[in-house]
C-alpha positions in Angstrom: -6.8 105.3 82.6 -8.4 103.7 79.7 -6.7 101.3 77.6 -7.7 100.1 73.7 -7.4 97.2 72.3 -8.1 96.3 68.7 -8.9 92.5 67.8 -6.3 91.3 65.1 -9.4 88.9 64.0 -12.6 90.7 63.7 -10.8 94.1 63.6 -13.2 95.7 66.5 -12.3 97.8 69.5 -12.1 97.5 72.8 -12.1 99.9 75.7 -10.8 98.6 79.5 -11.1 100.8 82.4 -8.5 100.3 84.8 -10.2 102.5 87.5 -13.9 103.2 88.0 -15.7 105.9 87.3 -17.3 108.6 89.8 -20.5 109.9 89.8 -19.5 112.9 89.5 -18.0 111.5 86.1 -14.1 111.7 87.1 -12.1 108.8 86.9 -11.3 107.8 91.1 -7.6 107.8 90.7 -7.6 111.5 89.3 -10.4 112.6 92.2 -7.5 110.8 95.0 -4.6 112.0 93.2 -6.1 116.0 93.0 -7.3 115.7 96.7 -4.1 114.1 97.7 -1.9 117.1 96.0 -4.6 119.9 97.7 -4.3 118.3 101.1 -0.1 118.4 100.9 -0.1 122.2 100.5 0.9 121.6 96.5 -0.6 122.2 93.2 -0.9 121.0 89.4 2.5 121.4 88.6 3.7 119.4 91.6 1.2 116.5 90.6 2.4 116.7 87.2 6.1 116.4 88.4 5.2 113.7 90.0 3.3 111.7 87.6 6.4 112.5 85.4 8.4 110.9 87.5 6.5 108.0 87.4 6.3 107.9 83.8 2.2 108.3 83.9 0.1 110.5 81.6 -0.7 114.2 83.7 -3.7 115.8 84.4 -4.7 118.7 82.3 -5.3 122.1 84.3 -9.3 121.9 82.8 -9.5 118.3 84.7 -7.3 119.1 88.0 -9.7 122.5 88.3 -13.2 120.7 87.5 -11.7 117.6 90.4 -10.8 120.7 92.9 -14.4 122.9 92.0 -16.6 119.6 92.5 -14.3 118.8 95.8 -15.9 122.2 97.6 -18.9 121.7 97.1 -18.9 118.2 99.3 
């Protein structure tokens, strides 16, 4: 997730990760929550439930399916 902040004072911007990055370029938290979901026998629309639930943003289909691609080929 990636938070902005805008400074009341100089009026610049600010981005702050609050999970790494991959190499592969996906966020870790989205790359643990898509190979948690696969490895439960669900899906997407279970991980979005979930999420929901939890009041946290979803992942789009074009990020869970890029996540679940790169996965097999480690």
């Amino acid at each position: 997730m990636i938070f902005l902040a805008k400074c009341l004072g100089c009026n610049q911007a600010f981005k702050f990760n609050t999970t790494p990055r991959l190499e592969c370029g996906n966020f870790d938290v989205n790359v643990r929550a898509v190979w948690g979901t696969l490895v439960t026998g669900n899906g997407l629309s279970q991980l979005n439930e979930l999420l929901a639930v939890l009041d946290s943003p979803g992942l789009s289909r074009r990020s869970f399916l890029d996540i679940e691609l790169k996965m097999n080929n480690w």
